[in-house]
LUMBA-677284 format. One record per residue (C-alpha): x, y, z. Coordinates in steps of 0.001 Angstrom, whole numbers, padded with zeros to 6 digits, always signed. Each point is the difference from the previous one (the first is absolute). Layout:
BEGIN
XYZ ...
END
This chain:
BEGIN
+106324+094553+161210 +000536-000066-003892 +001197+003991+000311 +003129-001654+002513 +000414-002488-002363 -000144+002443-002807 +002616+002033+001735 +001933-002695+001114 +000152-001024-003616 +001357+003028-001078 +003067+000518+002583 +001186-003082-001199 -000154+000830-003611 +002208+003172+001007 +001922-001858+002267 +000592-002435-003235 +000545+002929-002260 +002468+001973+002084 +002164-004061+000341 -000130-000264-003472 +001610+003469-000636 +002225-000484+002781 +001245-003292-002184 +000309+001709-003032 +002252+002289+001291 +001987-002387+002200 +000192-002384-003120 +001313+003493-002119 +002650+000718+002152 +001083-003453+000604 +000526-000385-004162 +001797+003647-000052 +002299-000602+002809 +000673-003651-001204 +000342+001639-004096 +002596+002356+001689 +002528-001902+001786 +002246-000057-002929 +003154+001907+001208 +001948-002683+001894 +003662-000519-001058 +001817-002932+001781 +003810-000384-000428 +000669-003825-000512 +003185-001466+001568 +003273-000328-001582 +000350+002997-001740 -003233-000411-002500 -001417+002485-001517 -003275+001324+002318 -003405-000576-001009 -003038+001788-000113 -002860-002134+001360 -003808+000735-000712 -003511-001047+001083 +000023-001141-003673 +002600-002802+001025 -002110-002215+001706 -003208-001034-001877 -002088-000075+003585 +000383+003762+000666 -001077+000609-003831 -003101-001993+000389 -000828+001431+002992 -000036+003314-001745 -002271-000502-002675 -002199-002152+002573 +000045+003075+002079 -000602+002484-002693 -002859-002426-001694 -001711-000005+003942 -000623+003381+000168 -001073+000691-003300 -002802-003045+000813 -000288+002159+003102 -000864+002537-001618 -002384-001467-002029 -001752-001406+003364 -000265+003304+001431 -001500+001548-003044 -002827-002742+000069 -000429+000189+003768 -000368+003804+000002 -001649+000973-003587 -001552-002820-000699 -001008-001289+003935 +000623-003353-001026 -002839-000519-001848 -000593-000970-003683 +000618-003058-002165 +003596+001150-000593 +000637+001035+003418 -001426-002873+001822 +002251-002302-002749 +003596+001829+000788 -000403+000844+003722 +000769-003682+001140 +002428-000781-003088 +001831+003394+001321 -000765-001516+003705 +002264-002910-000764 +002673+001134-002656 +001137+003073+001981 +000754-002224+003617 +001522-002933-002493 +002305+002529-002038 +001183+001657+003393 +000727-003073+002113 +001968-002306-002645 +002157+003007-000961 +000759+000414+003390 +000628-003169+000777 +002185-000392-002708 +001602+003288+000977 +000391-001037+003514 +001890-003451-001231 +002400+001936-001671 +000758+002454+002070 +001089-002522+002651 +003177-000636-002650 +001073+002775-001723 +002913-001361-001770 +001370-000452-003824 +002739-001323-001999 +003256+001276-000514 +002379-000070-002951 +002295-002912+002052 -003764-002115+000914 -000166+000844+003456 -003190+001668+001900 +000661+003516+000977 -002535+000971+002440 -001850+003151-000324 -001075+000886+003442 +002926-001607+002326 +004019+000068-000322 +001878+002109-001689 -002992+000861-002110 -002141+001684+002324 +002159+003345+000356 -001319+001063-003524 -003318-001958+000043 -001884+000656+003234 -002256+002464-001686 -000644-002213-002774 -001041-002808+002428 -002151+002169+002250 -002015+001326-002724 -000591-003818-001271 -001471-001036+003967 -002125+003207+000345 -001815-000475-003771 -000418-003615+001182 -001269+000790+003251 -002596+002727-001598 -001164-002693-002921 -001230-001862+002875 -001149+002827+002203 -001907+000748-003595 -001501-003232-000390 -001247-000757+003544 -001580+003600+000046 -002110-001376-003114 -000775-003349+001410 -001254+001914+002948 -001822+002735-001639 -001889-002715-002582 -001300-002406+003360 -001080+003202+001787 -002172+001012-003864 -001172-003600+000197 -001265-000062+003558 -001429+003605-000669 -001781-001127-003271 -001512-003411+001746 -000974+001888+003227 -002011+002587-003115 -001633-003161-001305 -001048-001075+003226 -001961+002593+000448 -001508+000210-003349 -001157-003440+000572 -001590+000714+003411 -001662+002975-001618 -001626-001401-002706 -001239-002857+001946 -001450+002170+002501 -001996+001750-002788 -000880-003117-001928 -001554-001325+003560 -001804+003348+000273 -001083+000121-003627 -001109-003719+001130 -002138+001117+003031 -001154+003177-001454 -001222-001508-003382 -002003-003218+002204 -001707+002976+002103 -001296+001213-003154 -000892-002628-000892 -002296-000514+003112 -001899+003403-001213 
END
């Protein structure tokens, strides 16, 4: 019964692993695709001159960037612990749940703050009016720039429920490992109990 357990214990640990790399590079691709939707010129109304609008424009898709980028490199970090180090250690068993909770935090307020953005694309022209990114007479020279902004959005999240995921199945794995740690050393402390009183009797 403790060898299932055992096993059991360490399928979820790779299960946890292989989520946690599957994060990283979800949460890598959403900050490169996000960092490179930069290339979107839309010609304003009346004549004005066109202008060239970047991810760097709206302070949302910058954050979720570096929130992105800062994920996987915590990630990283995780899976280094997890797979060299097994968890274990004063240093390990210190970062793993700080890492547990900054990574899913980082992911899922960048994206949310992505995602309330993205709903309005829009900024000011020269004569105060709101020229819309995505829709009108913008969205001939802007589609791209607005479908790479949904997809990076849509990964950030894909990212951070991946790592949400993969962290509950490490923490069911680890408790079900303690479980049976517990039931084994009781088992041989009630042994040890009964053996030692039978010695006693000689």
């Amino acid at each position: 019964m403790h060898d299932e357990e055992k096993k059991e214990s360490k399928c979820a640990t790779a299960v946890s692993i292989a989520g946690r790399i599957a994060g990283m590079g979800l949460a890598v691709a959403a900050a490169g695709l996000m960092a490179t939707a930069s290339q979107c010129t839309v010609y304003v109304a009346y004549g004005a001159r066109p202008r060239t609008v970047t991810y760097s424009d709206f302070p949302p898709f910058v954050y979720l960037v570096i929130a992105s980028a800062m994920a996987a490199f915590l990630e990283a970090v995780a899976i280094f612990l997890a797979v060299w180090k097994k968890g274990k250690g004063k240093k390990a068993a210190a970062l793993m749940p700080l890492l547990a909770a900054a990574v899913p935090a980082l992911l899922y307020s960048a994206t949310g703050a992505a995602f309330a953005k993205s709903a309005d694309l829009s900024y000011c022209s020269a004569y105060g009016q709101r020229v819309s990114v995505c829709a009108g007479s913008a969205a001939d020279g802007s589609s791209n720039f607005c479908s790479q902004v949904h997809i990076a959005v849509y990964l950030s999240l894909a990212a951070a429920v991946v790592v949400s995921v993969a962290e509950v199945v490490r923490a069911l794995g680890g408790s079900a490992d303690l479980g049976g740690s517990d039931s084994g050393s009781s088992s041989s402390s009630e042994s040890g109990g009964c053996d030692h009183g039978c010695h006693n009797k000689h």
